[in-house]
C-alpha positions as CSV (number, residue, x, y, z in Angstrom):
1,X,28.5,-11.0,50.7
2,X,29.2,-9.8,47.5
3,X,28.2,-6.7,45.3
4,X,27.1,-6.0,42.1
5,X,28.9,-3.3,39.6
6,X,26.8,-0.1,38.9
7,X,25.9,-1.4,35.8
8,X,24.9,-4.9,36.8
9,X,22.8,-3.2,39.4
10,X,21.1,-1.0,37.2
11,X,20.4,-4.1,35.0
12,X,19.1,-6.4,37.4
13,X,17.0,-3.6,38.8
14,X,15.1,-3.0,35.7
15,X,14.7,-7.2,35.6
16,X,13.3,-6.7,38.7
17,X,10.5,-4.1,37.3
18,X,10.1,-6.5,34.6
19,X,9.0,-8.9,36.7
20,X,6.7,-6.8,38.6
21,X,4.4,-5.1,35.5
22,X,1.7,-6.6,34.1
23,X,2.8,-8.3,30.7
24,X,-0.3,-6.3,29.0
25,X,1.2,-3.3,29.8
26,X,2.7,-0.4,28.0
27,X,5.6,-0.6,30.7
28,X,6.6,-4.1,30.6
29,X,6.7,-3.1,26.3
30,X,9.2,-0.4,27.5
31,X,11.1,-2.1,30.2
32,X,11.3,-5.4,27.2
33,X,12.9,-2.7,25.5
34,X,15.4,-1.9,27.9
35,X,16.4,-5.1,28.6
36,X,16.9,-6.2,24.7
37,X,19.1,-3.0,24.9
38,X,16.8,-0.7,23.2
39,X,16.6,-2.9,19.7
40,X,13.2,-2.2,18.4
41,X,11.7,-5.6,17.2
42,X,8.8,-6.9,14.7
43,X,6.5,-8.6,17.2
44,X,5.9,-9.4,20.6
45,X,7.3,-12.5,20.4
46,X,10.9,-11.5,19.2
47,X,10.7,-8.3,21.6
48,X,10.4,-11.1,24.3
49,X,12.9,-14.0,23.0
50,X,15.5,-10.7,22.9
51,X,14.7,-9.7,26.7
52,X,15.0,-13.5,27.7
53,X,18.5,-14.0,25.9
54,X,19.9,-10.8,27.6
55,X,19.3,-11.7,31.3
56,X,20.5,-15.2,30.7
57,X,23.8,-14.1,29.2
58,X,23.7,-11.5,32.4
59,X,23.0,-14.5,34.8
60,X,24.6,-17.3,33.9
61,X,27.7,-14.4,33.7
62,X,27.1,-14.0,37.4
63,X,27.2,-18.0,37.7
64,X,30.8,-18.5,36.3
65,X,31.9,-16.2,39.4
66,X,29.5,-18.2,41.4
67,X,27.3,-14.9,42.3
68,X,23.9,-16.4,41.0
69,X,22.5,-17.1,44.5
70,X,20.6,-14.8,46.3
71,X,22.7,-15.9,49.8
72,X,25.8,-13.5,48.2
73,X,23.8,-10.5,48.7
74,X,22.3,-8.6,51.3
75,X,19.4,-5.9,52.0
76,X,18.3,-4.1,49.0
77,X,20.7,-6.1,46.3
78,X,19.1,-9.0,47.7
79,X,15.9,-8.0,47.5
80,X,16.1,-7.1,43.5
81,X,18.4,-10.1,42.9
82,X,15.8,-12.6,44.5
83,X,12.9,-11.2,42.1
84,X,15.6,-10.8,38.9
85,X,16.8,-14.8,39.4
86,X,13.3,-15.7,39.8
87,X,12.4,-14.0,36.8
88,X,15.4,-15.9,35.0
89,X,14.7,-19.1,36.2
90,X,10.8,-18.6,34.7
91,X,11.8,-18.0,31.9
92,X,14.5,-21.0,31.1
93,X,11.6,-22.9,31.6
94,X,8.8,-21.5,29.8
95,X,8.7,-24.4,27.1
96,X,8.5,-27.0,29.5
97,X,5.1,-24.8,31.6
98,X,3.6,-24.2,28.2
99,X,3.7,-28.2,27.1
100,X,2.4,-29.4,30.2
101,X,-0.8,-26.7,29.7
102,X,-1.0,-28.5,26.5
103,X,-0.3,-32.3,27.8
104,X,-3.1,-30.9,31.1
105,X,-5.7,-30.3,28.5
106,X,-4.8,-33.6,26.7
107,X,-5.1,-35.7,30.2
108,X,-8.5,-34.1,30.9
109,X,-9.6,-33.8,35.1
110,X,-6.8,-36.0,36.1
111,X,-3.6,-34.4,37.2
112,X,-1.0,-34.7,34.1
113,X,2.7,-35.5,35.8
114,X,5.4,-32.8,35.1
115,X,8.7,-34.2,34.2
116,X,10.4,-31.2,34.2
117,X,9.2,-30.6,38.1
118,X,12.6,-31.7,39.3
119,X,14.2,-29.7,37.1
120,X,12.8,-26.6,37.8
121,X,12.9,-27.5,41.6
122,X,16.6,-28.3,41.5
123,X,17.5,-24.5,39.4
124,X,15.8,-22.4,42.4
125,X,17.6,-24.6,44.9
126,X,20.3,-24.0,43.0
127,X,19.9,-20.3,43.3
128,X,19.8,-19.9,47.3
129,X,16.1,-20.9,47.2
130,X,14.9,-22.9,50.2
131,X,12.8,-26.1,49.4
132,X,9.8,-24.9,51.0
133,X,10.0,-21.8,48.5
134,X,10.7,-23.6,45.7
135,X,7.9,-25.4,45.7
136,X,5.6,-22.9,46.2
137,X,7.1,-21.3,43.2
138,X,6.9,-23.9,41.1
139,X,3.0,-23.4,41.6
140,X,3.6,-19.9,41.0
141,X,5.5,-20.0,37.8
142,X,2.6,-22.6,36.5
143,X,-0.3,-19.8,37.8
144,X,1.5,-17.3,35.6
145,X,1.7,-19.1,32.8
146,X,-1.2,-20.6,32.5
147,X,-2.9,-17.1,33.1
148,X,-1.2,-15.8,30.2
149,X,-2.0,-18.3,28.2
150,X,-5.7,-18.1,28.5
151,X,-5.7,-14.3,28.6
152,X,-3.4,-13.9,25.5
153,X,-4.8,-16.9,23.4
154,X,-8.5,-17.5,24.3
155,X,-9.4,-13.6,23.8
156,X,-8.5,-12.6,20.6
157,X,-7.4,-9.0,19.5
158,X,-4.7,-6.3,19.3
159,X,-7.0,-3.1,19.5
160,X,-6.7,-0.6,22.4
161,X,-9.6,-1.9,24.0
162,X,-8.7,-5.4,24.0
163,X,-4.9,-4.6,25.2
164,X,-6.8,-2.2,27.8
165,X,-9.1,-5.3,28.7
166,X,-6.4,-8.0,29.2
167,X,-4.4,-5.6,31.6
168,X,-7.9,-5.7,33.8
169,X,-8.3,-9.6,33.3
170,X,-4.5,-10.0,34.4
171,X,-5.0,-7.3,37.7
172,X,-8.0,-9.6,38.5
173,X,-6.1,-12.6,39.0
174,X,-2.4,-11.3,40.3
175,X,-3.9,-7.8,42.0
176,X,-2.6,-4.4,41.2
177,X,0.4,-5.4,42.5
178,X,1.9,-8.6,41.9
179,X,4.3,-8.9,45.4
180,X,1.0,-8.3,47.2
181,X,-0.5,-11.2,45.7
182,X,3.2,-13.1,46.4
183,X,3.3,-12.3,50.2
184,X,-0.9,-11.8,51.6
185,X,-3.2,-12.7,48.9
186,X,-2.2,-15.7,46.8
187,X,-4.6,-18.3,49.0
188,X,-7.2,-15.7,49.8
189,X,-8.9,-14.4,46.2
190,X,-12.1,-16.4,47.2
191,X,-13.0,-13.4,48.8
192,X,-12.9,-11.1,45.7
193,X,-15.5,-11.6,43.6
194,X,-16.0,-9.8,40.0
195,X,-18.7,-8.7,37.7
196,X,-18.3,-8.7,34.4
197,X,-21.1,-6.5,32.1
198,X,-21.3,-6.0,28.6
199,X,-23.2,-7.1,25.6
200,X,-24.6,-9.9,24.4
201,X,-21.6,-12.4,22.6
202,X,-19.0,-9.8,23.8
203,X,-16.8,-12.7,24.9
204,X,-17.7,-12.5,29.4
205,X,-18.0,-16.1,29.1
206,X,-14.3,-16.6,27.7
207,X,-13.3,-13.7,30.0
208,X,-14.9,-15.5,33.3
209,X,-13.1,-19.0,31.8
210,X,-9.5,-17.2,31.8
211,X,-10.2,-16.0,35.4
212,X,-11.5,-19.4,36.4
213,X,-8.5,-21.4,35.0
214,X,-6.1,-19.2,36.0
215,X,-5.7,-19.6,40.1
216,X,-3.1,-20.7,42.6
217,X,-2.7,-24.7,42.4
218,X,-0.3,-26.0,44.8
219,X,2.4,-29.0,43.9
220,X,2.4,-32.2,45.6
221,X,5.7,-33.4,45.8
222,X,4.6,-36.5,47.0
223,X,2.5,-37.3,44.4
224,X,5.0,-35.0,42.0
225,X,2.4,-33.3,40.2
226,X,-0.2,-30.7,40.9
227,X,-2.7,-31.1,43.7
228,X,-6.1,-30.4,40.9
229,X,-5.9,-30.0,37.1
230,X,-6.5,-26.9,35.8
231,X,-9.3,-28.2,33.5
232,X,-11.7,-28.6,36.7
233,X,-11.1,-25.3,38.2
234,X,-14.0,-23.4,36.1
235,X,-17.7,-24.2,36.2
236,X,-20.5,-21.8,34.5
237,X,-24.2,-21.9,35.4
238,X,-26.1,-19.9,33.2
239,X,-29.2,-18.9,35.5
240,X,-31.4,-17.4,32.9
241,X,-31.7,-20.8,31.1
242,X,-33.2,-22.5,33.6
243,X,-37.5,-22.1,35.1
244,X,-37.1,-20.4,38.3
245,X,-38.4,-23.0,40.3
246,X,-35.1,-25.0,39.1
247,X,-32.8,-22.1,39.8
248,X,-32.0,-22.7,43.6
249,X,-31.6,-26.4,42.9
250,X,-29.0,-25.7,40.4
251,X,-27.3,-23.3,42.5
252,X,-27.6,-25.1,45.4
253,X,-28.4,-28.7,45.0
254,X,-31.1,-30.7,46.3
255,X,-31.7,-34.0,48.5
256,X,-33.9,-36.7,47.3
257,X,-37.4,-36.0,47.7
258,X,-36.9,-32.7,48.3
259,X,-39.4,-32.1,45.5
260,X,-41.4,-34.0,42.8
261,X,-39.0,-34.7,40.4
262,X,-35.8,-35.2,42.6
263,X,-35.1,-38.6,42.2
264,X,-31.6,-38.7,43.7
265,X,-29.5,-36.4,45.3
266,X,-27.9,-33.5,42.9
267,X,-24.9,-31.7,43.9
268,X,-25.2,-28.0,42.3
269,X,-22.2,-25.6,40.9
270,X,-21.3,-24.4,44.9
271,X,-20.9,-28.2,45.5
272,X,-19.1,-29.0,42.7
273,X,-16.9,-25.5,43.0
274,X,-12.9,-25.8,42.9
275,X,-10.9,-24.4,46.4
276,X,-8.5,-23.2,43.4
277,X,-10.8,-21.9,40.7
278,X,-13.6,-20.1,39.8
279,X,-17.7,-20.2,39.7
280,X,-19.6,-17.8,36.8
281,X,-23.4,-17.2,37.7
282,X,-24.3,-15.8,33.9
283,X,-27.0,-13.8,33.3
284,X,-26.8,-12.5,37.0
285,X,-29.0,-9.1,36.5
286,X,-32.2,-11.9,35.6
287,X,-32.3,-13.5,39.2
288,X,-35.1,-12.6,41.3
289,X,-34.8,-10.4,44.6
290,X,-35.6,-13.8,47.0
291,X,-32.8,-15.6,45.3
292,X,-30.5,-12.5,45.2
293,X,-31.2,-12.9,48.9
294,X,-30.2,-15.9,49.4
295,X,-26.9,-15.8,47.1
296,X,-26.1,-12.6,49.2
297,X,-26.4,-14.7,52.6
298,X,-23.8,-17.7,50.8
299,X,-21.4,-15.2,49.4
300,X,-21.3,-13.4,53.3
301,X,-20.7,-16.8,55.0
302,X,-19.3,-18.8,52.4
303,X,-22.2,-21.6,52.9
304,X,-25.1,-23.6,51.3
305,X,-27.6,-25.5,52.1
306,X,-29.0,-27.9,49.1
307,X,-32.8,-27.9,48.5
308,X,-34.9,-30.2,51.3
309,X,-31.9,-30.5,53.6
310,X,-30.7,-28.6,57.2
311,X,-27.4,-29.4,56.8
312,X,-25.1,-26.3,55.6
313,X,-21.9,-27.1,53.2
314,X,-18.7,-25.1,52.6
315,X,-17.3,-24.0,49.3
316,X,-14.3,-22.3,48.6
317,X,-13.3,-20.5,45.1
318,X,-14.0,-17.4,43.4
319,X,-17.2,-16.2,42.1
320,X,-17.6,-14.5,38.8
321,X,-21.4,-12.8,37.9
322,X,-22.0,-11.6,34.5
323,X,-24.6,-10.0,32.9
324,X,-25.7,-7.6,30.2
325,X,-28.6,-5.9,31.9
326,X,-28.3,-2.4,32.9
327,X,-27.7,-2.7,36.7
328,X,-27.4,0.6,37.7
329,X,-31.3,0.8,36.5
330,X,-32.0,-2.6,37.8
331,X,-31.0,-1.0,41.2
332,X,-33.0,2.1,40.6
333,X,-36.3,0.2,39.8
334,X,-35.5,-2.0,43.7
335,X,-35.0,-5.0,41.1
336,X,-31.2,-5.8,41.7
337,X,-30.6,-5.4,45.0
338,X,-27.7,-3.0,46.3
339,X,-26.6,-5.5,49.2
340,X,-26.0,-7.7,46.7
341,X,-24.4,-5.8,44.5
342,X,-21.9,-4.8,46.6
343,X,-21.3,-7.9,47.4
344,X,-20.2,-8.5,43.9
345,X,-18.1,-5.8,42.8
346,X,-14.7,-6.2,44.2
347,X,-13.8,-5.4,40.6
348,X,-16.4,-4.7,37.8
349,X,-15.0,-5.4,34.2
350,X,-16.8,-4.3,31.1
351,X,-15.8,-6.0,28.2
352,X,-15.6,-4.0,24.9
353,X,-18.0,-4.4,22.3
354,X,-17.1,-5.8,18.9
355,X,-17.9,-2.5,17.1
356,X,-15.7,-0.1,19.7
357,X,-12.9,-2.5,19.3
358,X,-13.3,-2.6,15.4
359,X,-13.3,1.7,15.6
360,X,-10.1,1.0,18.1
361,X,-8.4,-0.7,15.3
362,X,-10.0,-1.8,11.5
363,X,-7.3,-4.9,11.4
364,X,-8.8,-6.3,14.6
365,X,-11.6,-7.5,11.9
366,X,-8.7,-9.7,10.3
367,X,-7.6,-10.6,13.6
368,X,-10.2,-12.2,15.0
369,X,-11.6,-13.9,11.2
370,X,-8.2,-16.0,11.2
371,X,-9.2,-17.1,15.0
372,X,-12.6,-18.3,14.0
373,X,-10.9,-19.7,10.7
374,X,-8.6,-21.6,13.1
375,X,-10.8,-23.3,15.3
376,X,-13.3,-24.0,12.9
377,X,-10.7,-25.9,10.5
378,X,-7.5,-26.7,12.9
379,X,-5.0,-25.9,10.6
380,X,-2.6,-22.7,9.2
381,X,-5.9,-20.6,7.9
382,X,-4.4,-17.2,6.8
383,X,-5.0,-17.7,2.9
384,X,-8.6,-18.8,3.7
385,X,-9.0,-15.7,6.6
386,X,-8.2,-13.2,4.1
387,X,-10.8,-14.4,1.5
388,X,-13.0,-14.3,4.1
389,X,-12.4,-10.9,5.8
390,X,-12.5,-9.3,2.6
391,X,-15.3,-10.6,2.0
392,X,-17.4,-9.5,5.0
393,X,-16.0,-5.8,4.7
394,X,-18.0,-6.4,1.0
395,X,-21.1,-7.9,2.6
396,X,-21.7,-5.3,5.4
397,X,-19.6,-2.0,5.0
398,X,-17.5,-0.1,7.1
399,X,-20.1,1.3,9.1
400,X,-21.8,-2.2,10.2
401,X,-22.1,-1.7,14.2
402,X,-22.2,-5.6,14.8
403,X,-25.5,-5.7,16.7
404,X,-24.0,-9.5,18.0
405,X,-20.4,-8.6,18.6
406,X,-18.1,-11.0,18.1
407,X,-20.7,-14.4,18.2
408,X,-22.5,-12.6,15.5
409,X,-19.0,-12.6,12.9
410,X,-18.8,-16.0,14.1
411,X,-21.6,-17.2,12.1
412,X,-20.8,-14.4,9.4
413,X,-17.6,-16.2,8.6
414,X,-19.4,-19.5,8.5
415,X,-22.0,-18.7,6.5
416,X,-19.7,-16.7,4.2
417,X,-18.1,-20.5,4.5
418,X,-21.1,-22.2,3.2
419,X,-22.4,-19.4,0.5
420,X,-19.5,-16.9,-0.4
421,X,-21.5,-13.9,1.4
422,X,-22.8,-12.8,4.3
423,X,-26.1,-10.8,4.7
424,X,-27.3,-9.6,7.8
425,X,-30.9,-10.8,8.3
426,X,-33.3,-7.5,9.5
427,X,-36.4,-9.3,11.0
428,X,-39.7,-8.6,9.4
429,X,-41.5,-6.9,12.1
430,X,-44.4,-5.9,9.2
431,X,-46.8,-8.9,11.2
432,X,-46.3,-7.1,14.6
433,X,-46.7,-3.8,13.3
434,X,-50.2,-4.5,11.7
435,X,-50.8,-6.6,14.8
436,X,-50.3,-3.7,17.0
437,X,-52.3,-1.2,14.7
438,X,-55.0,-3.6,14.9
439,X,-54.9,-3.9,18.4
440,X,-54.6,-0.1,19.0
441,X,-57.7,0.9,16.8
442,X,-59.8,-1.4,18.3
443,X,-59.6,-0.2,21.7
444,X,-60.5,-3.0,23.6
445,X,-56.6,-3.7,24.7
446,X,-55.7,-4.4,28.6
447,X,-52.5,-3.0,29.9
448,X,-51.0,-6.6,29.8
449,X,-52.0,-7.0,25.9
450,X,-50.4,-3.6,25.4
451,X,-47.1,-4.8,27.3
452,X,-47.2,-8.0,25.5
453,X,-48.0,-6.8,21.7
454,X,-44.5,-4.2,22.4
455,X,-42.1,-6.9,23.9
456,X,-43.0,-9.2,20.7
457,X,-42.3,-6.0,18.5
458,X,-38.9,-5.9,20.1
459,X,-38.0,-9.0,20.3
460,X,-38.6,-9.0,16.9
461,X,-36.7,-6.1,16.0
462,X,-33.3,-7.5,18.4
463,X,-33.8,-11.2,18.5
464,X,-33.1,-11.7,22.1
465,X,-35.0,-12.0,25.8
466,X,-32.1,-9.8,27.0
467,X,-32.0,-7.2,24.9
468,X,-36.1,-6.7,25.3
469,X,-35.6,-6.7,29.0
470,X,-32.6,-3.9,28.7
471,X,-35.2,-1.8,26.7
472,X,-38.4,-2.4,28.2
473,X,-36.6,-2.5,32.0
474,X,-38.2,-5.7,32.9
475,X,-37.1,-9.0,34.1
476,X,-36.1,-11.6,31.5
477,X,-39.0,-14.2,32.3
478,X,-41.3,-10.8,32.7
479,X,-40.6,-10.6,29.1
480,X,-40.5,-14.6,27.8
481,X,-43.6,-14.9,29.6
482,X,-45.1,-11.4,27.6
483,X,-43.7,-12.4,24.0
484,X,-45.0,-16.1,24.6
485,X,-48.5,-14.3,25.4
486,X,-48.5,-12.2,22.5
487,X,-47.6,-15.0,20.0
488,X,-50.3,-17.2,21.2
């Protein structure tokens, strides 16, 4: 056994915290710092690239003198020095995880191979690892990787909210405390579930996708590539979309025959759910009690049975519910029922609005303008994103709250796009007005005219089911069914 100098031990104990804080984090900024030896840098990504190039000039020191092998120490050196090598050996490979994310999404639902597997295997090995270990963390490297990747890159923004929101996403996936997701919990996250609430076009649906796509996939050695690609892990159901008499089928599946209509047998999301992903049930807070009832009894005993049949199924994976109804007065008016709630909630997430992240930070605007730019024309778009920013700030003002968050300046920076400027559109709610007067002086209105003739007046003043239903407290289909009356 050999033992570090005081300084190497100091070193590799703050690679060691390094490897334990959450990258979003305010102390991994610090202990990046550190490890750079205190040089302040520009970005993220030079902050980083310095931190990398230090503890490989420390290790690969260590490995001249033959010390890089966690069999040369013992009790507590060990103990640092197993998470610090690990770290190291991450990190010398982060090109080759991040191209095979890229060459997964390429190869679709089949399995991509990974070339530099071997490679990878043979530096852990190399580094007093046992084969049995390596393996897993080649899986675990992968899981990291990937999770950063679709936390940093598929939710755009630098504000304090945003920063404050990916440290949540992160904790979802890895825990508080990433060495008790390494040692107990790693194969057991099925049995945390999450609820994310928010607005309408906050971003829970890119938020529940990073989650999804994000858990442990082991390697197969045999077949040298990963047991399930990444790309299949994540499946969404939006339940307001569909009638409720459709609903459980969905959820659930159905046999042939089970009901006019059902041609041929249909497997539904907890059929088709990944053992190493993720399930979102959108617009959770519009199911009805019976069917929160029977959701409750599947999430307790992790069973189904498809419509018309006797026979119960398993499914394994996480479930992810979002929603943008007000629970907490769902659950006061008996219509979102606390069993199932708490069933739920291992960890509630609320995903900041476009116009708090916006008071957060002004450039977060600019930000998120040369995403959309990206996407929408795939190439370098900063000369086009700042015509365009600058040209929103002119349409709407500093003040503009973003009624549709971030889905809204989507479309602001296409239309601006197609006609130079954007102009929000205020919906003429003059027709329901009168309509209402009318019906008010005559006298001769029901309760359920009365209902319907204010649901159409809001929907026409927000433009969305969901939004009436926050207002009016009612059920989603309550309120389709009332505006569809009222327009007739």
């Amino acid at each position: 056994m050999r033992h570090l100098t005081t300084s190497q031990r100091v070193f590799f104990q703050q690679v060691a915290r390094a490897a334990f804080a959450n990258p979003f984090s305010a102390e991994r900024l610090d202990v990046d710092t550190t490890l750079a030896g205190g040089r302040s840098a520009a970005n993220r990504i030079e902050r980083v690239e310095g931190m990398m190039a230090a503890v490989a000039r420390e290790v690969d020191a260590l490995e001249r003198n033959g010390l890089a092998d966690i069999r040369r120490y013992d009790n507590e050196e060990r103990e640092y020095m197993r998470t610090a090598l690990l770290f190291d050996v991450f990190h010398r490979h982060i090109d080759a995880l991040d191209n095979h994310i890229a060459e997964q999404v390429r190869a679709g639902d089949e399995p991509a191979s990974t070339p530099f597997a071997p490679r990878l295997r043979d530096d852990l090995l190399r580094r007093g690892f046992s084969s049995e270990a390596a393996l897993r963390y080649l899986a675990i490297f992968f899981q990291i990787r990937r999770a950063f990747y679709f936390i940093d890159r598929g939710l755009a923004g630098q504000s304090a909210a945003m920063r404050t929101f990916r440290e949540r996403l992160w904790q979802n996936v890895f825990t508080r405390d990433i060495r008790w997701y390494d040692e107990y919990l790693s194969d057991r996250m099925e049995d945390f579930s999450t609820l994310l609430l928010g607005e309408t076009g906050t971003g829970k649906g890119a938020a529940a996708a990073a989650i999804g796509r994000s858990g442990f996939i082991p390697f197969d050695p045999r077949q040298g590539r990963f047991k399930q690609s990444f790309t299949r892990a994540f499946i969404a159901l939006n339940l307001s979309q569909f009638p409720e008499t459709l609903v459980e089928s969905e959820l659930f599946g159905h046999r042939k025959g089970a009901f006019t209509g059902a041609v041929e047998n249909y497997q539904g999301i907890f059929a088709r759910s990944s053992p190493y992903g993720a399930i979102l049930l959108d617009e959770v807070g519009d199911v009805a009690v019976p069917l929160q009832i029977k959701l409750l009894r599947v999430l307790q005993e992790r069973r189904f049975t498809p419509v018309g049949s006797h026979e119960a199924q398993e499914f394994r994976g996480r479930v992810i519910a979002a929603t943008n109804q007000p629970l907490a007065e769902l659950r006061r008016a008996g219509r979102f029922r606390d069993d199932f709630y708490y069933r739920l909630c291992s960890d509630v997430i609320e995903v900041p609005t476009l116009s708090a992240r916006l008071r957060d930070d002004s450039a977060e605007l600019d930000i998120l303008v040369r995403e959309i730019v990206r996407r929408v024309i795939a190439s370098d778009p900063d000369e086009l994103a700042e015509n365009i920013a600058a040209r929103i700030r002119k349409s709407v003002g500093a003040e503009y709250t973003w009624p549709g968050n971030v889905r809204e300046l989507e479309q602001a920076v296409r239309q601006i796009m197609l006609t130079g400027a954007y102009s929000p559109q205020q919906p003429d709610t003059s027709h329901t007005t009168s309509a209402f007067a009318a019906l008010w002086q005559s006298g001769s209105w029901t309760a359920t005219d009365l209902l319907a003739a204010y649901c159409r007046h809001l929907y026409d003043q927000l433009g969305t089911y969901e939004e009436v239903a926050r207002r009016t407290r009612l059920d989603r289909r309550t309120v389709k069914k009332y505006i569809e009356r009222a327009a007739s």
